[in-house]
C-alpha positions in Angstrom: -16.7 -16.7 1.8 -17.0 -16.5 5.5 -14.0 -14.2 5.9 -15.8 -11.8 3.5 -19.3 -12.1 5.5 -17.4 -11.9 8.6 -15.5 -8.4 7.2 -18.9 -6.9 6.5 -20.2 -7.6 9.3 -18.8 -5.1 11.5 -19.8 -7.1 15.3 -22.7 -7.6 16.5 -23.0 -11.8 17.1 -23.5 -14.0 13.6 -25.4 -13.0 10.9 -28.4 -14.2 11.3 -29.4 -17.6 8.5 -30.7 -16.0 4.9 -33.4 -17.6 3.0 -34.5 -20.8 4.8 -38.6 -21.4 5.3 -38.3 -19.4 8.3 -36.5 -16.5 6.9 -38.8 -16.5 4.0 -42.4 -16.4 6.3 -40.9 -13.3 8.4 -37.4 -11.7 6.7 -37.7 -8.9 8.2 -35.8 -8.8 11.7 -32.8 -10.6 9.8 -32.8 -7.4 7.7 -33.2 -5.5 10.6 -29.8 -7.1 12.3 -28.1 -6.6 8.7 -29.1 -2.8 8.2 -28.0 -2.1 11.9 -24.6 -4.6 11.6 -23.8 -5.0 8.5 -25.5 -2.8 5.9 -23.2 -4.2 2.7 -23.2 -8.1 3.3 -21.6 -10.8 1.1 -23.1 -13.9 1.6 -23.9 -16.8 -0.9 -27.5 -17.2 -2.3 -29.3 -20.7 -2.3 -27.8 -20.9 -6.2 -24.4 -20.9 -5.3 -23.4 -17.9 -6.6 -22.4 -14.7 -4.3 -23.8 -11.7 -3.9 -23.5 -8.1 -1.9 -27.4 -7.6 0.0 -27.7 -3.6 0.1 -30.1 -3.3 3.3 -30.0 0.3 4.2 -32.7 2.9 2.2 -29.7 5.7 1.6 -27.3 3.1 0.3 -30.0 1.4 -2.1 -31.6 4.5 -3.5 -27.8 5.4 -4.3 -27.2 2.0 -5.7 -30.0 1.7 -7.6 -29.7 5.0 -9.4 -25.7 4.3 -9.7 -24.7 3.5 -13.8 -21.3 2.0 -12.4 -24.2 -1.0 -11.5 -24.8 -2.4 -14.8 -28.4 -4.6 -15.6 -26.4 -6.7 -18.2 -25.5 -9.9 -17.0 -22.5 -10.1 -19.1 -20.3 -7.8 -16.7 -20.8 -10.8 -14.2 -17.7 -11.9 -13.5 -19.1 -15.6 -12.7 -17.3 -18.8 -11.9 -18.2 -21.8 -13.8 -20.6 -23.4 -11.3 -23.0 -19.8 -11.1 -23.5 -20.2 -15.3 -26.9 -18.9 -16.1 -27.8 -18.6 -12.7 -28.6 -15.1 -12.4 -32.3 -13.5 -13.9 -35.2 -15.6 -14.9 -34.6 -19.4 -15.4 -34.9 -20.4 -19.5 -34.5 -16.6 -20.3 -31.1 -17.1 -22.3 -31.9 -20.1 -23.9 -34.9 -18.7 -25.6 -33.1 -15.8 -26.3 -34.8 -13.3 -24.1 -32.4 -11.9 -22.6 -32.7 -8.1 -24.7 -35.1 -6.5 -22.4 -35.5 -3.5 -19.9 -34.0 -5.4 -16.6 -30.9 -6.5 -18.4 -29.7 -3.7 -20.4 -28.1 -0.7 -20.1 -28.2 3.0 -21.9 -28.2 3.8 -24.5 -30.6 0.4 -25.8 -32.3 0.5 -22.5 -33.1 4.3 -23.2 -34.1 3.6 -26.9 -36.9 0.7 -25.2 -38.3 1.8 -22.6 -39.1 4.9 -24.7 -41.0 2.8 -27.5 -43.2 1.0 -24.4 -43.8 4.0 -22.3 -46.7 5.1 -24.4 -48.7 2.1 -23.2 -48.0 3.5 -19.4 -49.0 6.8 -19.6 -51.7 8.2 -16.7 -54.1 8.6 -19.4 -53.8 5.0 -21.2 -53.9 3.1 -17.7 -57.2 5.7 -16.6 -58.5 4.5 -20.2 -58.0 0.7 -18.9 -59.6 1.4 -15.6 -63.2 0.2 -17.0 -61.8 -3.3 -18.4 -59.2 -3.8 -14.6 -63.1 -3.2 -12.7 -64.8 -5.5 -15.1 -62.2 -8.1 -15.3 -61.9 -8.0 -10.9 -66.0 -8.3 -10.3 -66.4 -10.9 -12.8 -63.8 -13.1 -11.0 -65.2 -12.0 -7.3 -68.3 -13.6 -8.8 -66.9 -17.0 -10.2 -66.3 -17.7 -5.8 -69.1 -15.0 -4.3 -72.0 -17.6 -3.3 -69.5 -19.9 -2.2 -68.4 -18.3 1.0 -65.1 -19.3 0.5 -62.2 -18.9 -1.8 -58.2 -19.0 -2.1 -58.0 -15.2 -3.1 -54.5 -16.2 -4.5 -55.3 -18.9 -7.1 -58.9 -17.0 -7.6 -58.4 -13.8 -7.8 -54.8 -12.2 -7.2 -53.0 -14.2 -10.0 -55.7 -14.2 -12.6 -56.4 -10.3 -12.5 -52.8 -9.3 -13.9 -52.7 -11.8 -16.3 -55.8 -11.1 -18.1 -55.1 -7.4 -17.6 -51.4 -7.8 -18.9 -52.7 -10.0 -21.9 -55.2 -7.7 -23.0 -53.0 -4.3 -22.8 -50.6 -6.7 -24.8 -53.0 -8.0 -27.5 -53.1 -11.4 -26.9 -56.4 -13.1 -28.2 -58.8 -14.1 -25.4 -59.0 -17.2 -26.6 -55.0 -17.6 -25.9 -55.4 -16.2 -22.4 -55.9 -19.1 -20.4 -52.5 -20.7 -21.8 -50.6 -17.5 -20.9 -52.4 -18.6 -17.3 -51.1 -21.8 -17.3 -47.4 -20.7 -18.7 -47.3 -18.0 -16.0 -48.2 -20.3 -12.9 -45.6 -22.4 -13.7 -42.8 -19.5 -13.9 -44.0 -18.2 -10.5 -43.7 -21.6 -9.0 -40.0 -21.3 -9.0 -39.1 -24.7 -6.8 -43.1 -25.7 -6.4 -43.2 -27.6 -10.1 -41.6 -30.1 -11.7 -37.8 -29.7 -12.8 -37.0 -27.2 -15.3 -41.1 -26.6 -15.7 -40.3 -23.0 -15.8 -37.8 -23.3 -18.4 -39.8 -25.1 -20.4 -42.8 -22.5 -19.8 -40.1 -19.7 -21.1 -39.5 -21.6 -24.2 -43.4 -22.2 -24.8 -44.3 -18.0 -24.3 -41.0 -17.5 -26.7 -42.7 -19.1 -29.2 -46.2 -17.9 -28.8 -45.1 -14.5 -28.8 -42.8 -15.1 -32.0 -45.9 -16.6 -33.6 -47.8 -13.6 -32.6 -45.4 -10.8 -33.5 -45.9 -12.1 -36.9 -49.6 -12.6 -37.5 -49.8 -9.2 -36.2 -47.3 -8.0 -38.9 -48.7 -9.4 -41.4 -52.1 -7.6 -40.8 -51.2 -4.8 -39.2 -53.5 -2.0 -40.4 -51.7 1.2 -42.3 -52.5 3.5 -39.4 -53.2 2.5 -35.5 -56.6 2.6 -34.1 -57.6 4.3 -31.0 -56.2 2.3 -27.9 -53.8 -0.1 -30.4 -52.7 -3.0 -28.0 -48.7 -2.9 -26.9 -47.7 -5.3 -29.1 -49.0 -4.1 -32.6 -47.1 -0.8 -31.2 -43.9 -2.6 -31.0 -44.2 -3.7 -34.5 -45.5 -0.5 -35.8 -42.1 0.7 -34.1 -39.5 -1.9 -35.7 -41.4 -1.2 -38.9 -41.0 2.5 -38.7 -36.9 3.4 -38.1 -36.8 2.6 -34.4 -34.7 -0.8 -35.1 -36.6 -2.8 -32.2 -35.5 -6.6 -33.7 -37.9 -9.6 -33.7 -35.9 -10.8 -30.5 -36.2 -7.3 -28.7 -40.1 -7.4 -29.7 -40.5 -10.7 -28.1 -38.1 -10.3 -24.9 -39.8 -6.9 -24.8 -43.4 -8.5 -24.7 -42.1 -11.4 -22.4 -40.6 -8.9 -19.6 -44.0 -7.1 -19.7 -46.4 -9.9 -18.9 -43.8 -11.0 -16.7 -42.9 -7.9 -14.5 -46.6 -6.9 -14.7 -48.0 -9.8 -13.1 -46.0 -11.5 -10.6 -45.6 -8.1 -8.7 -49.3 -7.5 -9.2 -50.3 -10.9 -8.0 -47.9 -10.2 -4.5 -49.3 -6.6 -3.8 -52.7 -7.8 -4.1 -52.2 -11.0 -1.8 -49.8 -9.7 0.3 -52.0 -6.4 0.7 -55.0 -8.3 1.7 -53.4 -10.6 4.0 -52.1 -7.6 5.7 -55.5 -5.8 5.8 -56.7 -9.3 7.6 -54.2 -9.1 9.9 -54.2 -5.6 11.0 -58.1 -5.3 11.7 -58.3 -1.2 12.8 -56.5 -0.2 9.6 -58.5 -2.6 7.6 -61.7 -1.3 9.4 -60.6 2.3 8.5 -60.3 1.7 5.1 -63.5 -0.1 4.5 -65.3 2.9 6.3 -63.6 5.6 4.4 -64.7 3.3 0.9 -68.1 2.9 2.1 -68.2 6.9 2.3 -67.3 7.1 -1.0 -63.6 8.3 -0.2 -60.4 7.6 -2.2 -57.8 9.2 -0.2 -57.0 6.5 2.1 -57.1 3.4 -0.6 -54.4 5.7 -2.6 -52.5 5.9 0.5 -53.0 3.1 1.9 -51.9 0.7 -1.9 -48.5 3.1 -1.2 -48.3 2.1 2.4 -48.8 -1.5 1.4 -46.0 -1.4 -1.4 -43.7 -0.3 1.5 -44.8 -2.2 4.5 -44.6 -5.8 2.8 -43.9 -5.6 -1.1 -44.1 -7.4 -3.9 -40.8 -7.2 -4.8 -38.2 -8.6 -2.0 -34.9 -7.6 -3.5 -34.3 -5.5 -7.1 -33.3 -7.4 -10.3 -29.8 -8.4 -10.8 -27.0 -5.7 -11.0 -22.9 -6.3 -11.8 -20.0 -3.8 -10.5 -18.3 -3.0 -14.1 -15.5 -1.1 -11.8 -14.2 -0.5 -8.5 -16.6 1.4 -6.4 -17.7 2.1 -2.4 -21.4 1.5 -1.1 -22.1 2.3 2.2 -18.7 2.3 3.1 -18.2 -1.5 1.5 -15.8 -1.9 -1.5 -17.3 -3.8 -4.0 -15.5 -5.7 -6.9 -16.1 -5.3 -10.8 -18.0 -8.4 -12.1 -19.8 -8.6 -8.4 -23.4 -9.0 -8.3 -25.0 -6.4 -5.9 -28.5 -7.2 -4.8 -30.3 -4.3 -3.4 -33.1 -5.5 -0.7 -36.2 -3.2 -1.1 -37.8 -5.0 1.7 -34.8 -3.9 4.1 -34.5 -0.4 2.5 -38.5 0.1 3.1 -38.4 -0.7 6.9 -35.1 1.5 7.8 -36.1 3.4 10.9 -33.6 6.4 9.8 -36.0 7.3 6.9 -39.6 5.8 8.0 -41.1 6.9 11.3 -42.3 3.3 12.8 -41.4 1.6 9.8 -42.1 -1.9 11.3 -46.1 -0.4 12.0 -48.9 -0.4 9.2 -50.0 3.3 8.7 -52.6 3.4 5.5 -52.8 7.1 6.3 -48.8 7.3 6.0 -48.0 10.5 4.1 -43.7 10.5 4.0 -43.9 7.5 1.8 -41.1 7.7 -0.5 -40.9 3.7 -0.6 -38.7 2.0 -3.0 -41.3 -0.6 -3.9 -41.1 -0.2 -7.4 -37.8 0.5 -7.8 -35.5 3.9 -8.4 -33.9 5.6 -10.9 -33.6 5.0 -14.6 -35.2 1.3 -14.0 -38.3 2.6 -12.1 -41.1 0.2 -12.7 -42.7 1.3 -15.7 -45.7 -0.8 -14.9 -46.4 1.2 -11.9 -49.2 3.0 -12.9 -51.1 0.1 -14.0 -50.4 -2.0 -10.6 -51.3 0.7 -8.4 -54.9 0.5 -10.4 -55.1 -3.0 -10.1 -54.5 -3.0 -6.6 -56.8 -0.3 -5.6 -59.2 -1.9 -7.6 -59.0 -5.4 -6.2 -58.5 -4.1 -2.5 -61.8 -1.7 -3.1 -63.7 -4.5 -4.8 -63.1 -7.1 -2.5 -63.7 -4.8 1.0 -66.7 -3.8 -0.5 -68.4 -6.8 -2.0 -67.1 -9.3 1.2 -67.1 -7.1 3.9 -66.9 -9.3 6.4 -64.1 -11.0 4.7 -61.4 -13.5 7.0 -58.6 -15.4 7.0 -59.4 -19.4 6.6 -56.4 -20.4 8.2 -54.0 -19.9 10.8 -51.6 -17.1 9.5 -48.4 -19.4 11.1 -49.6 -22.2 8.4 -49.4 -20.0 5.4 -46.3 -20.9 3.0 -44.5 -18.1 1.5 -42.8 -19.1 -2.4 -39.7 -20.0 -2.0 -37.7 -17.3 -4.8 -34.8 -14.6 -4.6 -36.4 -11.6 -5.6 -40.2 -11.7 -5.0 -42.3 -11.9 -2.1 -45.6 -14.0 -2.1 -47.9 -16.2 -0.8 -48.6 -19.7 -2.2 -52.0 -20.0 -0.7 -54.6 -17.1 0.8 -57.2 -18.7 2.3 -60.7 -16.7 3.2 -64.2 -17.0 4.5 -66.7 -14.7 4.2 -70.8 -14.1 4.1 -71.6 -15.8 0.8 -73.7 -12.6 -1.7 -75.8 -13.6 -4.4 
């Protein structure tokens, strides 16, 4: 293992110490010792299991669009002690493993076709209404209070309710989807094998619900039918999307489309709190009535501190060269968006906040093929939730000293636990 890290590294002193606390609260002048020393490095995650960390933004947009990289977790070529320790904890077990981040053309093509349709510009602008209604009503629930932990609050419940209704599930049911979600984005925060178990209770909600839905599912789909009726209207009608695909399918949508919403909103406010001129400049350009700089800045916020840390899983399934590294088949490779998003050979002063930033080509949501398909919908959310809350609390503030905020502990996202504010309480 060392010998391997040691080959990548190419000089430059030891590689600096990968995902401890510290590492975790501020990653990114390890990543900027690995992109300048050693772009391709093998190094063993906190599971046990080995990885290559793509760091450089030529060699991930290359890797990510590269089909030699497979998403199915069956080309890993895994000793016994990394078993099922790859993708989402519980996901195998409750067989859902048969959605868009672990498969491949042509099953992955045949998918992401059938859920597209939910993600088009004019479905999401048709959504707009519920995302604004949804975001005031929960700035209201802590308003007159003066105070609030904008995570717990506001940026986790806003995807999920959002996710839950473009899905179909009941209102009534959305507050157990709440609870079921927390635990999964926990990770090491809950009890043992809590997000396991979560898994294996959304599994069979969703089974449960894929066939009420069946079974009255009206001859011909209204107006603005939710996702999963769609999915079912699809398996019923020749596309062959199985009970198991409808489910996983349903699963990987609330859980893409939330976590990554939930970090773009608190890590984009947090860094609007921290970087008073730009947040300053954005709340005058809102209070003249100006979009420009919110669409902008949400890109500029995806880039300068993401969402999502490092892509989803992918497995070598032959020989082949990234930036200048030869990489195994059955390797995992792990490309590092966060790394790729501040390299100073594509971004001009990648490591400064620029909301204005106009040569944003950022990797945030991904590249190629497995381009976030929820992107549309989290760039609304975001904009709403930044707008709304810069708007309503303008003299909004940190609560806490910003060395004394915990970052989750997890491999691929990037989040805060807590997001502690003050502000003027509004009636």
């Amino acid at each position: 293992m060392e010998g391997t890290a040691a080959a990548s590294a190419g000089g430059g002193g030891s590689a600096p110490e990968l995902f401890t606390w510290e590492f975790a609260t501020d990653p990114y002048p390890a990543y900027a010792w690995l992109r300048e020393h050693a772009p391709v490095h093998r190094t063993r995650l906190p599971s046990g299991v080995e990885a290559w960390l793509v760091t450089r933004y030529g060699d991930a947009k290359q890797a990510l669009a590269d089909q030699r990289l497979s998403k199915n977790p069956a080309h890993h070529d895994e000793p016994a002690h990394a078993k099922g320790k790859t993708g989402i904890p519980g996901e195998r077990k409750a067989e859902l493993m048969t959605h868009l981040l672990n498969i491949d053309p042509p099953d992955h093509t045949r998918l992401r076709r059938l859920v597209s349709k939910a993600f088009t510009p004019r479905r999401v602008a048709e959504f707009a209404p519920r995302v604004q209604e949804l975001t005031d009503r929960l700035i209201d629930q802590f308003a007159e209070r003066g105070s609030a932990d904008l995570i717990h609050e506001f940026a986790f419940p806003l995807p999920i309710y959002a996710i839950c209704d473009m899905l179909g599930v009941p209102r009534e049911d959305q507050d157990d989807f709440r609870d079921w979600a927390g635990m999964m984005i926990r990770h090491g925060g809950g009890p043992r094998g809590g997000v396991a178990r979560s898994v294996k209770k959304m599994r069979g909600y969703l089974a449960e619900l894929i066939h009420k839905k069946r079974e009255a599912l009206p001859a011909e789909p209204a107006p603005g039918e939710d996702l999963i009726s769609g999915l079912i209207r699809a398996s019923d009608h020749g596309e062959h999307l199985t009970e198991n695909e409808a489910a996983a399918m349903a699963f990987i949508l609330l859980f893409a489309g939330f976590e990554t919403t939930v970090n773009l909103i608190g890590n984009g406010t947090y860094a609007l709190l921290t970087h008073p001129e730009e947040r300053r400049r954005l709340q005058d350009s809102l209070v003249r009535g100006e979009r420009g700089l919110l669409e902008t800045g949400i890109e500029e916020l995806l880039r300068y501190d993401g969402p999502v840390e490092l892509a989803t899983w992918r497995f070598a399934t032959e020989p082949l060269t990234v930036g200048g590294q030869d990489i195994a088949p059955g390797d995992p490779v792990l490309v590092v968006l966060a790394a790729a998003d501040r390299d100073p050979e594509r971004f001009a002063d990648p490591d400064v906040l620029d909301l204005a930033r106009r040569d944003n080509q950022h990797l945030g949501y991904g590249h190629g093929i497995h381009y976030c398909l929820g992107a549309p919908l989290a760039r609304l959310e975001g904009q709403s939730a930044l707008a709304t809350l810069l708007t309503r609390l303008p003299d909004l503030r940190l609560a806490a000293d910003p060395a004394d905020l915990r970052w989750r502990g997890g491999l691929i996202m990037r989040g805060l636990r807590t997001l502690p504010v003050e502000f003027t309480p509004t009636a």
